[in-house]
N, C-alpha and C positions, 0 to 999 in steps of 0.2 A: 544571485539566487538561481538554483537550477532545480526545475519541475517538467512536467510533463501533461500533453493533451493526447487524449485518444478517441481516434473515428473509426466508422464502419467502414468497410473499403468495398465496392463493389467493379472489379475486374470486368470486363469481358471475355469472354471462354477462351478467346486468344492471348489478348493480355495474360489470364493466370495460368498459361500452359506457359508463355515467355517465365512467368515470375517462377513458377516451381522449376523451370529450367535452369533460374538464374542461382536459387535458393541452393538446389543441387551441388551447381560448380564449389558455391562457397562451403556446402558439405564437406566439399573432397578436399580445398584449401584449410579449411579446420582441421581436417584428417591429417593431411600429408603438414600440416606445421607442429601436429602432435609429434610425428615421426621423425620432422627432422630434429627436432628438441631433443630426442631420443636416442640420435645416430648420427646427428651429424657433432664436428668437433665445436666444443663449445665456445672456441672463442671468436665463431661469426656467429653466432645467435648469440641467448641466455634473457634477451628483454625482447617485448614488440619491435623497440625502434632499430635493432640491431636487423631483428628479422625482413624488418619492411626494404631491407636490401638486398635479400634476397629475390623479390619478389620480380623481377627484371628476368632473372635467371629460368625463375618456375615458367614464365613467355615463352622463354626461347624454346622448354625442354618439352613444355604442355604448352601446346596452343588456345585449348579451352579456356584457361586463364583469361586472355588478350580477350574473350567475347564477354566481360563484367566490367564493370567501372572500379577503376585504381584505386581510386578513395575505399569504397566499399570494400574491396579486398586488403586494402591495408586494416579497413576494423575488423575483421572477420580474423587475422591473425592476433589483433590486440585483444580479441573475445579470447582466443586460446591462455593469453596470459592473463587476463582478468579471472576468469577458472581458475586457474593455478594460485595467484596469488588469492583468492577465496579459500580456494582447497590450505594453503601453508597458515593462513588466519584462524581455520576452524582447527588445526593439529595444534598448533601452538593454545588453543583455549583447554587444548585437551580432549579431544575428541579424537576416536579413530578415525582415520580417512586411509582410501587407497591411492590409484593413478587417474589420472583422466581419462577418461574412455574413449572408444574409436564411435563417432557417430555415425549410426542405421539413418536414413532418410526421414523415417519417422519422428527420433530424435533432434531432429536439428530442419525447423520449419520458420526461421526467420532471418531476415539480413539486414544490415542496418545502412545507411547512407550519413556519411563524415561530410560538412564542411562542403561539399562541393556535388552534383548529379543529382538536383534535387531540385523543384519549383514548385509551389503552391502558388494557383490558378483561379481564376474567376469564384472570388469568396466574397459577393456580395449579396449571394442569397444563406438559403439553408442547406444549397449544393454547392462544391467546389472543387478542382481538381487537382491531382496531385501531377505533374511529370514526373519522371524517374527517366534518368539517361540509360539508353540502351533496350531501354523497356515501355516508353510508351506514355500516355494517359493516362491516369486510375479514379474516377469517380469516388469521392469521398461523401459521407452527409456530417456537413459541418454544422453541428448542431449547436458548437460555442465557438464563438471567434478568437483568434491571439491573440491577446494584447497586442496594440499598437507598441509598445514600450519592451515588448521581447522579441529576441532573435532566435531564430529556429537553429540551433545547433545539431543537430543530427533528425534524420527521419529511418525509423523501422517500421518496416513494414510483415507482417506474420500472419502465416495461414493459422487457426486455429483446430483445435481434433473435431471440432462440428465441422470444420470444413470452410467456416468462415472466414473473413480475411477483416481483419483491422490495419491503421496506420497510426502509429506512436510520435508525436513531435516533442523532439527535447527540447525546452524553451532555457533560456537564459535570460535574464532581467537584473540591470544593473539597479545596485544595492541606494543609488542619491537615487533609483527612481519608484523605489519603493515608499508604500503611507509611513512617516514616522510615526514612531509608537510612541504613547502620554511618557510624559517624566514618572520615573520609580520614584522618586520621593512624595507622589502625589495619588500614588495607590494607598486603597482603604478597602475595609470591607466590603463597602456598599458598592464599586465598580469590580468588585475581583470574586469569584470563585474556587472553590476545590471542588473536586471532579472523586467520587467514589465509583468505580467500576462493580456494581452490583450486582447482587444474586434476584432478590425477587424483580428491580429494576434494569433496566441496561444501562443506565447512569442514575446517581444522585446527587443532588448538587448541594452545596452548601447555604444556598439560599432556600431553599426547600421545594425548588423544583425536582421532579423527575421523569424519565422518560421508558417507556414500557418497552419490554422486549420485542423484537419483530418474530413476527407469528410465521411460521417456515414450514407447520403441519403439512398443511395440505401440498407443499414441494416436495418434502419427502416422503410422505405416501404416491406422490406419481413418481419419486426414483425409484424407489424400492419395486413400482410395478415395472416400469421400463426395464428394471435391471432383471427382474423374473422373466421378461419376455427373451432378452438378451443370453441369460443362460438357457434358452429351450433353442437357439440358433446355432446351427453347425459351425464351428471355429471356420474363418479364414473362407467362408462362402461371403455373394453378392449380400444375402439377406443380412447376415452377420456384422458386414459394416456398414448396411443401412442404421441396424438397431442400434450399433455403438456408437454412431454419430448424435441419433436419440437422444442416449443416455446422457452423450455430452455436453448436449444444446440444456437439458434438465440444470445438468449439474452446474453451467454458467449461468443460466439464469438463477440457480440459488445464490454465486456469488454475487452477481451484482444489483442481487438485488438487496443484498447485504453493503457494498460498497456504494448503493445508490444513498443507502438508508444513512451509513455513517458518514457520506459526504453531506446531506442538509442538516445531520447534530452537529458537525464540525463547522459548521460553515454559521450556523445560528449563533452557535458560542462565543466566535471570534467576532463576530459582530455586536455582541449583546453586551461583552465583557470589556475592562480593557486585561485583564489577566485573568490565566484559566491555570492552575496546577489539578496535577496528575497523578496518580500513583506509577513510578516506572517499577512495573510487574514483570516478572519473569515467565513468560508465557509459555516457553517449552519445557519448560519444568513444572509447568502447572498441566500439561497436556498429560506430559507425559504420569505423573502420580495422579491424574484424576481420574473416578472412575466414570465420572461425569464428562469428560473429554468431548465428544462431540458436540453441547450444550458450548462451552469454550471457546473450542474452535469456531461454531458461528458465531460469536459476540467479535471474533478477530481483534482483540482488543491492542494488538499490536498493529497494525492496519490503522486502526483507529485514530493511537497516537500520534503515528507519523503523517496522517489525513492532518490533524492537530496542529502537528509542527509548522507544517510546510506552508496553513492557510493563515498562522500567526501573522507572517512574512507578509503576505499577501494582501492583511487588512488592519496590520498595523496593530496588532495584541502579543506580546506577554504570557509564553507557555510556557511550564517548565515542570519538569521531571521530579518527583519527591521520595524519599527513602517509604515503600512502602510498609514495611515492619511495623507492627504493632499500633497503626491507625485505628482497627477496629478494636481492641485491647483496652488503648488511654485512653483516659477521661480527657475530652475536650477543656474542661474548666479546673480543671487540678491537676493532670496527667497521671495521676494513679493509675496501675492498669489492675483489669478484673478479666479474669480467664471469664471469654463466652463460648459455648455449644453453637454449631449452626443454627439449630432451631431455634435459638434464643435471640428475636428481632428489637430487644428493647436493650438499649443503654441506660442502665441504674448504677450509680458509682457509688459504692459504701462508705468513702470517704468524705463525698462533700453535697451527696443526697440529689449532685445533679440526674435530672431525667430525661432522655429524648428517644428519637428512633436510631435505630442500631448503626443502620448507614447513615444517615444526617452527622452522629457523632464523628463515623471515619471521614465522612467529605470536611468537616470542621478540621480536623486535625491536618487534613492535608494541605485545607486553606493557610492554615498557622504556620506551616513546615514552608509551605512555599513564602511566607513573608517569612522568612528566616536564610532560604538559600538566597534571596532576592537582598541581604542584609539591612531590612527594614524593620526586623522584631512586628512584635503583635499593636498594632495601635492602643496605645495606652488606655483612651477613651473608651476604649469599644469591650465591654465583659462578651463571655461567651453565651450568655442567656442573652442580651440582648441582642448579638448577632445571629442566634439560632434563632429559624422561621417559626411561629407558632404552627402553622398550618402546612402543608403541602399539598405541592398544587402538582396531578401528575397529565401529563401529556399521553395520549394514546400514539400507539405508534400506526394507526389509520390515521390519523390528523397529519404526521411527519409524512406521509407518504403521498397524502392527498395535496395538501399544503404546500409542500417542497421544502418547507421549514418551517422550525416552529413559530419563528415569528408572524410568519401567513395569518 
């Protein structure tokens, strides 16, 4: 299983004039592996591994080359093809795409370390250090530790547009050293979940929990002033990218503080649950026809899922993806469906007079669906009225934040 940790990085003024130095070189090796993709004959390129023998040559011809670490310049040409085969993924779904572009400095602010130029350092506190070959020391604040049981497969390290610098470790954790997960023939209602991706909540569960949306007001009334101060500054002055750094410190702290929020729903869940289903929603086609879009975009509901997936693994639960079509439509205890209006938050089915709340009934249906891809059917035992909660119980999203989860 392959995931990822990320730290603050704090450089010394030497250190990150080395690192943007280094960052640079690899600019111009992304550039020039565009170019020779482009011009040179193709049958000594056409893959990374083709090209990575080149890369002797580029030494000999540019000596800037020889001052990076080899590993590190062989992934910086395998970033070139990873792009590309991204870019031929998204044409083939049917989307227009162009060429890959030449990268400005500004565009291309990160390098990554392969396999080898790489030590993490005195990590027995809350600080630790990173080496990087070629480049030094880097102060990290290791605020979560590795697993003992994962291997660090790559480290990137990126300035970000505030100016900051984080460090990325790719972990890898072999699959006997993962928690097993319970036997599927031993899931029921009462240990499993469906998961409603909600409008008045930010989730609804099928046991009649739910969890409130995070409150983001008061972030974007100080972007929107940041961003007014921003346009009253001359382009391309000192003060200009003071301001835009501003803006950008604003706008990472909205994401993570969004990414903070859905790492302790995700992390509560897998814990709480031994199965959690999902709706897998179409999220860029929900952006794109809503008019409501920005509301959306923060719930990041895609983010969410794959928070979802990745911590299943992790803690030994049972997630899985559900047709979302016409959850909120069918009657959980009949499947009859009844056209609803948005504003209409109650489920009344005319065919069999059941009654609930609007989302309760879509999280039921999802629950049902996921005992179905899972090839278990609906526990015989168990009606829909007696698995739907009489009450609900909702969680403020101050408690998730104060808390660190909901189970706090």
């Amino acid at each position: 299983m392959e995931y990822s940790h990320r730290y603050p990085a704090y450089p010394t003024q030497q250190v990150a004039a080395e690192l943007e130095r280094h960052i640079d070189i690899h600019r111009q090796a992304y550039n020039y592996t565009r170019y020779e993709y482009e011009n040179v004959d193709a049958d000594n390129i056409g893959s990374a591994y083709k090209h990575h023998y080149r890369l002797p040559d580029w030494k000999d011809e540019f000596s800037i080359f020889s001052e990076v670490n080899p590993k590190a310049l062989q992934r910086t040409v395998t970033r070139f093809y990873d792009n590309l085969s991204n870019l031929k993924d998204q044409k083939e779904n049917g989307n227009k795409v162009g060429k890959l572009k030449w990268k400005s400095p500004k565009e291309f602010q990160s390098m990554t370390f392969s396999q080898s130029g790489f030590e993490l350092k005195n990590t027995s506190g809350r600080r630790a250090t990173l080496w990087l070959c070629k480049i030094g020391d880097i102060p990290i604040r290791y605020h979560r530790e590795i697993p003992d049981n994962a291997d660090i497969k790559e480290v990137t390290i990126k300035k970000e547009t505030t100016g900051e610098w984080f460090v990325s470790f790719a972990l890898e954790t072999d699959e006997a050293d993962l928690p097993e997960k319970p036997d599927a023939n031993t899931l029921d209602a009462s240990n499993s979940v469906g998961i409603d991706l909600g409008i008045l909540n930010y989730i609804h569960a099928s046991d009649g929990k739910t969890v409130d949306w995070l409150d983001l007001e008061d972030e974007y009334e100080c972007l929107r002033r940041e961003q007014r101060k921003l346009s009253r500054k001359e382009k391309e002055s000192n003060n200009y990218e003071q301001q835009r750094k501003q803006v950008a410190k604003v706008k990472r702290h909205i994401r993570q503080k969004v990414l903070d929020y859905q790492h302790k729903i995700t992390t509560w869940l897998v814990r709480e649950y031994d199965a959690v289903f999902v709706e897998d929603l179409n999220v860029k086609g929900m952006l794109k026809d809503s008019h409501n879009a920005r509301n959306k975009q923060d719930a990041a509901w895609r983010q969410f899922i794959t928070l979802l997936e990745y911590k299943a693994d992790l803690y030994g639960c049972y997630v899985k993806q559900v047709e979302p079509e016409g959850t909120t439509k069918e009657c959980a205890s009949c499947c009859v469906e009844t056209a609803k209006p948005i504003w209409v938050r109650e489920h009344s089915c005319p065919a069999c007079g059941f009654e609930c709340d609007r989302d309760a009934n879509a999280a039921m249906n999802v629950l049902q669906r996921g005992f179905s891809e899972l090839g278990l059917g609906w526990p015989e035992d168990t009606s829909v009225e007696t698995a739907l909660p009489t009450d609900t119980t909702t969680v403020s999203a101050k408690r998730v934040i104060e808390a660190g989860s909901l189970g706090a």
